[in-house]
C-alpha positions in Angstrom: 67.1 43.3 51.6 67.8 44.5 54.9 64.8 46.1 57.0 65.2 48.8 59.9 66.4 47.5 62.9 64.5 46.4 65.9 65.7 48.9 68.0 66.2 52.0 66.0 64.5 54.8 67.7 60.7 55.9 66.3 61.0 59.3 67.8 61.3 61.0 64.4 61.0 59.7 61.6 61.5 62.0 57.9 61.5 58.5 55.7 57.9 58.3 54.8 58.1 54.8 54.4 58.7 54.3 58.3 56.2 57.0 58.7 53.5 55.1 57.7 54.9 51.7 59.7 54.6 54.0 62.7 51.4 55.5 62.2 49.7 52.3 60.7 46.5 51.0 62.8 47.2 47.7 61.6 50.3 45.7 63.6 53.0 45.7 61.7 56.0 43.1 63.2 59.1 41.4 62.0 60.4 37.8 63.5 63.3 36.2 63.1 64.8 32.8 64.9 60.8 32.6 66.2 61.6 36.0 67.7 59.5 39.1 67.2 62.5 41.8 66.5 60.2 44.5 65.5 56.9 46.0 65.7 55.1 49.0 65.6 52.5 51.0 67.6 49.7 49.5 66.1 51.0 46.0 66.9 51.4 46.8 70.2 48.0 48.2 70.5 46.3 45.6 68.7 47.4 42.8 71.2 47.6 44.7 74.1 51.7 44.0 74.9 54.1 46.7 75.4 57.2 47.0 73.5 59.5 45.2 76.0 56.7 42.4 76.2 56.5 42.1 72.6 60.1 41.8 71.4 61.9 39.3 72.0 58.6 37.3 72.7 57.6 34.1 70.2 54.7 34.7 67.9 52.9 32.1 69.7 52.3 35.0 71.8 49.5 35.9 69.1 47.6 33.1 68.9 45.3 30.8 71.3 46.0 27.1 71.8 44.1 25.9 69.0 42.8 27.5 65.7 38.5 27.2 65.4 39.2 24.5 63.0 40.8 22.5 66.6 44.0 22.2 65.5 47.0 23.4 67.4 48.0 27.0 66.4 51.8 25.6 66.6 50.8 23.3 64.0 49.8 25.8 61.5 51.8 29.0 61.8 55.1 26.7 60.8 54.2 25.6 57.4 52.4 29.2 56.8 56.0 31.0 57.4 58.1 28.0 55.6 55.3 29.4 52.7 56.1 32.9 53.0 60.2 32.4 52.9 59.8 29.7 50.0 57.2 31.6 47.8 58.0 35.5 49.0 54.3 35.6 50.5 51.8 34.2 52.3 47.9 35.8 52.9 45.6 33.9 55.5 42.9 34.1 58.1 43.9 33.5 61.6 42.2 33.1 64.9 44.4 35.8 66.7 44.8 36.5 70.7 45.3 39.4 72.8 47.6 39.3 76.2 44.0 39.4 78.3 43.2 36.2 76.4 40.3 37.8 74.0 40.5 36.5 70.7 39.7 38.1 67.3 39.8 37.5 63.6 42.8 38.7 61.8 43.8 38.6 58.2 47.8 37.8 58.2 50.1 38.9 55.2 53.8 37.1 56.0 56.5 38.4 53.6 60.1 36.9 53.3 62.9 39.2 54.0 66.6 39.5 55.2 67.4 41.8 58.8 71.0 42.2 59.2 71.7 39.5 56.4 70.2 36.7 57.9 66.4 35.0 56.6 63.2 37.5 58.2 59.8 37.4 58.0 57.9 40.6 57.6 54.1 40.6 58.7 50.8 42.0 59.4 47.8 41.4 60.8 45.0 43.5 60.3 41.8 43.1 62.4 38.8 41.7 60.6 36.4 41.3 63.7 34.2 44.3 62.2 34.2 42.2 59.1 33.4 39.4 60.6 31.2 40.5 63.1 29.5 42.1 59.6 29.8 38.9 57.8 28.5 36.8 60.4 25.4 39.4 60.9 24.5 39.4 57.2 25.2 35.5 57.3 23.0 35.4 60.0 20.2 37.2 58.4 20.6 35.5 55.0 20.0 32.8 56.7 16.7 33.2 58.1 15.8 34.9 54.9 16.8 31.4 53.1 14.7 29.9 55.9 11.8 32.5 54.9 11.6 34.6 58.1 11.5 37.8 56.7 10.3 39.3 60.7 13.6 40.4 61.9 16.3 42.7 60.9 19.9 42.9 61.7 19.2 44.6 65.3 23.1 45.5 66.3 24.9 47.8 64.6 28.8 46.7 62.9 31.6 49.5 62.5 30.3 53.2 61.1 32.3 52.1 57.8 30.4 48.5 57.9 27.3 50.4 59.1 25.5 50.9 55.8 25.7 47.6 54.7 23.6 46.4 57.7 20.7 49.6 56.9 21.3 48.3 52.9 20.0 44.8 54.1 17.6 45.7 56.3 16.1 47.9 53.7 16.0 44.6 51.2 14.5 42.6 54.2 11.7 45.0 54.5 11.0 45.6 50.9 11.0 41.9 50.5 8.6 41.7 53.5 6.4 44.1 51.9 6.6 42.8 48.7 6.1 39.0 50.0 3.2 40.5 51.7 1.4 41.8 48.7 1.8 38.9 46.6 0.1 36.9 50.0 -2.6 39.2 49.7 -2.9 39.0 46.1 -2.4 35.4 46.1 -5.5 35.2 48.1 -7.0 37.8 46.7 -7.0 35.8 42.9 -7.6 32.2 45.2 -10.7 33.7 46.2 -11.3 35.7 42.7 -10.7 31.8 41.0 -13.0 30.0 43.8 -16.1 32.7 43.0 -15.0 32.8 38.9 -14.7 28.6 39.3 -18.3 28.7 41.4 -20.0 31.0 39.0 -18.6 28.6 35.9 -20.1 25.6 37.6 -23.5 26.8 37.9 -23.1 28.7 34.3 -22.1 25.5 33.1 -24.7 23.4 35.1 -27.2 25.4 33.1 -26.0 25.4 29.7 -25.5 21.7 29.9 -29.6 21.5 31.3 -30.3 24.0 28.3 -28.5 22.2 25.7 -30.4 18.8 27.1 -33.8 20.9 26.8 -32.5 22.2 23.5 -32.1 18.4 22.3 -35.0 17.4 23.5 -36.7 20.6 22.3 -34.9 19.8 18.8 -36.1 16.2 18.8 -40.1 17.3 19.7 -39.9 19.4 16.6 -38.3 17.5 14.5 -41.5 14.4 15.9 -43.7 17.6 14.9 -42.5 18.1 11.7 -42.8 15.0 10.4 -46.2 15.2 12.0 -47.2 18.1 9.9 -45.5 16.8 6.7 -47.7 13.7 7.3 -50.5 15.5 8.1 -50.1 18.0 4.5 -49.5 14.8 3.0 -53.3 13.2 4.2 -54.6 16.9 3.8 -53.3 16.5 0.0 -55.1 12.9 -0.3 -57.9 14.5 1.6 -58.5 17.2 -1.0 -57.9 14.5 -4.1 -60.8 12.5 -2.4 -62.9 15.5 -2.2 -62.0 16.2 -5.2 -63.1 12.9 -6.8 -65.9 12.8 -4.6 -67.1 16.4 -6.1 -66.6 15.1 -9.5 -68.9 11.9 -8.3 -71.1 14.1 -7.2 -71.7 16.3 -10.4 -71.5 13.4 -12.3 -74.4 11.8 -10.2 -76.3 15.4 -11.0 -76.1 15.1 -14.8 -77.5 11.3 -14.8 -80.1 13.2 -12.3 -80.8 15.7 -14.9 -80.8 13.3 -17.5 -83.6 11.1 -15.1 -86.0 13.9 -14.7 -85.3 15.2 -18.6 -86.8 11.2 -19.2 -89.5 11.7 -17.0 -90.9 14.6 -18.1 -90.3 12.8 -21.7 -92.6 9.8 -20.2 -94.7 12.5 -19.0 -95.4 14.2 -22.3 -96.2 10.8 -23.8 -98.4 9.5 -21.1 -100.2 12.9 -22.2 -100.1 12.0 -25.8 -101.1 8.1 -24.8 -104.2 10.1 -23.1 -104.8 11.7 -26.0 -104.6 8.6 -28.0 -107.3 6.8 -25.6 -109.7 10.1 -25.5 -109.7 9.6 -29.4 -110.2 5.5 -29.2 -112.6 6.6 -26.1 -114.9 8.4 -28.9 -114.2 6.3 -31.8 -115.4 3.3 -29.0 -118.6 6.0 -28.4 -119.4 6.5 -32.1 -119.0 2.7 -32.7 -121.3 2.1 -29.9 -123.9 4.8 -31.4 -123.4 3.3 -34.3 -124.0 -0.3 -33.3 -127.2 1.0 -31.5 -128.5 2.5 -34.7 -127.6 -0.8 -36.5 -130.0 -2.4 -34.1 -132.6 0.0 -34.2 -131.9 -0.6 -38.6 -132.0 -4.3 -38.1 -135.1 -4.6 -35.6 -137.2 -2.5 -38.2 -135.7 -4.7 -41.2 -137.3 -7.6 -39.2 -135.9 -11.3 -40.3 -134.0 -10.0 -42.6 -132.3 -7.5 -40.3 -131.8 -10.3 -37.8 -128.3 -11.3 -38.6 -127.0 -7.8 -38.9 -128.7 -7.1 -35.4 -126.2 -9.5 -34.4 -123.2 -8.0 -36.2 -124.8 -4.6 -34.7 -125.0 -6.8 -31.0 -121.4 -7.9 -31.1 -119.9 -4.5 -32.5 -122.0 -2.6 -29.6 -120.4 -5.2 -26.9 -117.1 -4.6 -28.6 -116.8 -0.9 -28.6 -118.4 -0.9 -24.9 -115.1 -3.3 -23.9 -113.2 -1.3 -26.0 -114.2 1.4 -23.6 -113.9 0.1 -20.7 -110.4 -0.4 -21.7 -109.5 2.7 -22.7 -110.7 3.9 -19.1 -108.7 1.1 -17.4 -106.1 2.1 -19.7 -106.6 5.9 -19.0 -106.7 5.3 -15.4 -103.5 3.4 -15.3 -101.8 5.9 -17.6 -103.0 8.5 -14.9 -101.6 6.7 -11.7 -98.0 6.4 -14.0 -98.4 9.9 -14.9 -98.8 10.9 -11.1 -96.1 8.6 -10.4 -93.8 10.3 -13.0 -94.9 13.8 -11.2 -93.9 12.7 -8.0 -90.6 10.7 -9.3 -89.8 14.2 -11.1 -90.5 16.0 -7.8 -88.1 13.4 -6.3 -85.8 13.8 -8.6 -85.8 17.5 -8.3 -85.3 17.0 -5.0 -82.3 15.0 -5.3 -80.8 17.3 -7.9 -81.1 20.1 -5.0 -79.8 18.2 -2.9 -76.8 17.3 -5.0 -76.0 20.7 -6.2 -76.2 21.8 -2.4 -73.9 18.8 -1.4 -71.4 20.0 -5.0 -71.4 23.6 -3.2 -70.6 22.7 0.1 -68.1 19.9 -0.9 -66.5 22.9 -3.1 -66.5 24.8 0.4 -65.1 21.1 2.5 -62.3 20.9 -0.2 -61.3 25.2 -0.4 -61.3 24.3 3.4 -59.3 21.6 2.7 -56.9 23.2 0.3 -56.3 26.3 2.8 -55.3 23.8 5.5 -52.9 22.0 3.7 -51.6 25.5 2.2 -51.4 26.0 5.9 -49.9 23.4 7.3 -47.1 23.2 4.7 -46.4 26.8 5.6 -46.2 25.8 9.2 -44.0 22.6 8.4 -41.7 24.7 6.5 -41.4 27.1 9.5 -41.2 24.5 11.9 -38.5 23.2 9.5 -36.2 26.5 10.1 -37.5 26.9 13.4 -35.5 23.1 14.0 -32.6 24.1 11.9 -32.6 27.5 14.8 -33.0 25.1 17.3 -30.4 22.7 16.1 -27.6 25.8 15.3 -28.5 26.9 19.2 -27.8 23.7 20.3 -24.7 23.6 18.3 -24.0 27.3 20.2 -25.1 26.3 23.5 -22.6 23.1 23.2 -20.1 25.4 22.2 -20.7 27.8 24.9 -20.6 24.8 27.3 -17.0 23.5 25.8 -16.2 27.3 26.0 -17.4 27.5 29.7 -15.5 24.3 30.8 -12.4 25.6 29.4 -12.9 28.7 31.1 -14.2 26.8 34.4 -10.7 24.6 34.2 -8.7 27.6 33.5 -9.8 29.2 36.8 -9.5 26.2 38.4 -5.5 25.9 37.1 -5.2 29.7 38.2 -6.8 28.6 42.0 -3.9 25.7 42.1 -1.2 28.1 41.1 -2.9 31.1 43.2 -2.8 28.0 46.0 1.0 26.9 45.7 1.9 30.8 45.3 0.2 31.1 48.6 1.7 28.0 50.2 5.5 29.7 48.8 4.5 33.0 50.1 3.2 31.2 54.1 6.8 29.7 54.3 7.6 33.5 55.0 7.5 35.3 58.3 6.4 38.3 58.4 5.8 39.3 61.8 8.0 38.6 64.3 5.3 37.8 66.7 3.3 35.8 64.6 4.0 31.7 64.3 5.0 30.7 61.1 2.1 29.5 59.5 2.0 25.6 59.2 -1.7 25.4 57.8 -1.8 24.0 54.2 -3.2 25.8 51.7 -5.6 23.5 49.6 -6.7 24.3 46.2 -10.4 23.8 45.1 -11.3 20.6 44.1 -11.1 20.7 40.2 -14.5 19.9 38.3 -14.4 16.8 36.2 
């Protein structure tokens, strides 16, 4: 394929395809025998030659010494163009050189080709320093956003067409500042939330473990005072049966009291009727003795022959006068018993009183009795529930304690994370004229 020649004229051109060569910004150039034999304005603006400088010249003319890599440019531009004629094309970054020795990126295209029949290479370079002065300014700033300074922007500005990716990244920069910012703040702001959540847990928990242990205790004095009062109904039962027993006892001992003074007054009547009984031997003795007197008065007249019934008379007077006297002794004696009776009926009376007074008021001791031991059974049975309330609050109050330790390691957990989100966020800088921060973030100590 056979290109324009080097020399033709670029004075007017009606091909648009030379057109564009010519009005290209990128250098366009063709060499041949390691000659440039063609180029176009934009070459010749590009690195800084004029036409007569530029054609004829080597393409070494292009390039520094060495590549940034440090190896000779010579070195690398042969195999590159060897490329290009075996494979049509070749497309690479060079390190490129204009005549006042400044040096820029360029991205080379080498094409193979044929100028007056003989082996070409077609190529052009188009200058990437806006790219790379782009790339290496959003490198740069990736970078230091990788390395979490988040305090500085990309200050100079890259080419009007490059321009908006440097505002684009800024803008991310700052957003992520802000946002970097606010999690900081919120990460303290739950760190300290956690610490007073984690404090108040502590002491809640402090005091439902001392409640539950009062609880317990609480729980173990009632259950002491329940058995107390079930012992205590128990002995207020036996008390009652023994007032009971005692009360029967008691009335029992009344009756035989009763029965005592009903045998008194019987010994009483007949002591009367004994009197009786010696009144009437007391007269027959008086009669017998009148009697016997007469009979000696009789037998004194009658003379001897009266004498031996004046005896009889004697002896029957004597008798009857014993007889008598022992109907008096008798009477007397039957007198002091019957006094004796009076006063052991009086006695007895007494006694019976006094026993019905001790049956009434050991009925009152033992309706006493019976009320207490109604009582305290209904103060053992609410004891009973009042345990069984005091054994379902400790149940609660454990609960609530398990409940407030999981909530106390919870916030604990959420301090350690709200602690290691704060030590990711403090690798970031945000202000450019602060240090980076280098103090650790500790999380509380966790409550065992």
């Amino acid at each position: 394929m056979a290109l324009w020649h080097a020399r033709r004229p670029w004075r007017r051109h009606t091909d648009p395809a030379a057109l564009f060569v010519h009005l290209a910004p990128d250098a366009i150039y063709a060499a041949q025998d390691d000659r440039f034999v063609f180029c176009n304005p934009g070459a010749l603006r590009m690195f800084g030659y004029s036409r007569d400088e530029f054609i004829g010249s080597s393409p070494a003319i292009t390039s520094p010494p060495l590549q940034p890599c440090g190896t000779p440019s010579a070195e690398l531009i042969t195999p590159r163009a060897q490329e290009a004629i075996r494979d049509g094309v070749a497309r690479f970054e060079w390190q490129c050189q204009r005549k006042d020795g400044s040096q820029f990126p360029g991205l080379v295209t080498l094409l193979a080709a044929e100028i007056d029949g003989r082996p070409a290479v077609v190529g052009t370079t188009i200058d990437v320093a806006d790219v790379a002065q782009m790339i290496d300014g959003v490198t740069a700033g990736l970078r230091r956003v990788a390395a979490g300074d988040l305090s500085e922007p990309i200050r100079h500005t890259f080419a009007p067409r490059y321009d908006a990716v440097r505002r684009s990244f800024n803008a991310v920069v700052d957003d992520l500042r802000r946002l970097v910012g606010a999690v900081a703040d919120g990460a303290r702001a739950i760190r300290g939330g956690t610490l007073e959540i984690s404090t108040a847990a502590d002491g809640v928990s402090n005091r439902i473990e001392r409640q539950a242990a009062a609880l317990e205790q609480s729980a173990a004095g009632l259950e002491q005072l329940t058995a107390s009062l079930a012992a205590t109904a128990g002995e207020t039962d036996a008390a009652s049966a023994l007032v009971a027993a005692a009360r029967a006892d008691t009335g029992a001992t009344a009756t035989l009291a009763q029965h005592a003074i009903a045998a008194m007054r019987a010994i009483e009547h007949a002591s009367q009727e004994i009197g009786e009984i010696i009144a009437v031997i007391d007269g027959i003795a008086f009669q017998t003795n009148l009697l016997a007197l007469n009979a000696g008065v009789e037998a004194a007249r009658a003379g001897e022959a009266g004498r031996g019934f004046a005896v009889v008379a004697q002896e029957v007077r004597a008798l009857a006068q014993r007889s008598a006297e022992a109907a008096r002794d008798v009477k007397q004696r039957i007198g002091t018993a019957t006094e004796q009776v009076v006063a052991g009926v009086a006695l007895v009376d007494q006694t019976d009183g006094a026993l019905r007074r001790i049956v009434a008021q050991i009925d009152g001791i033992d309706e006493r009795i019976r009320r207490m031991a109604r009582a305290t059974r209904q103060e053992a049975d609410g004891i009973g529930q009042l345990n069984v309330a005091v054994a379902e609050m400790s149940g609660a109050t454990q609960q609530h304690a398990a409940m407030i330790e999981q909530t106390n390691a919870a916030a604990h957990d959420l301090a350690e994370r709200a602690a290691r989100l704060e030590r990711d966020v403090a690798r970031f800088r945000l202000d450019a004229t602060a240090p980076s921060p280098s103090r650790a973030i500790v999380a509380p100590p966790r409550r065992g």
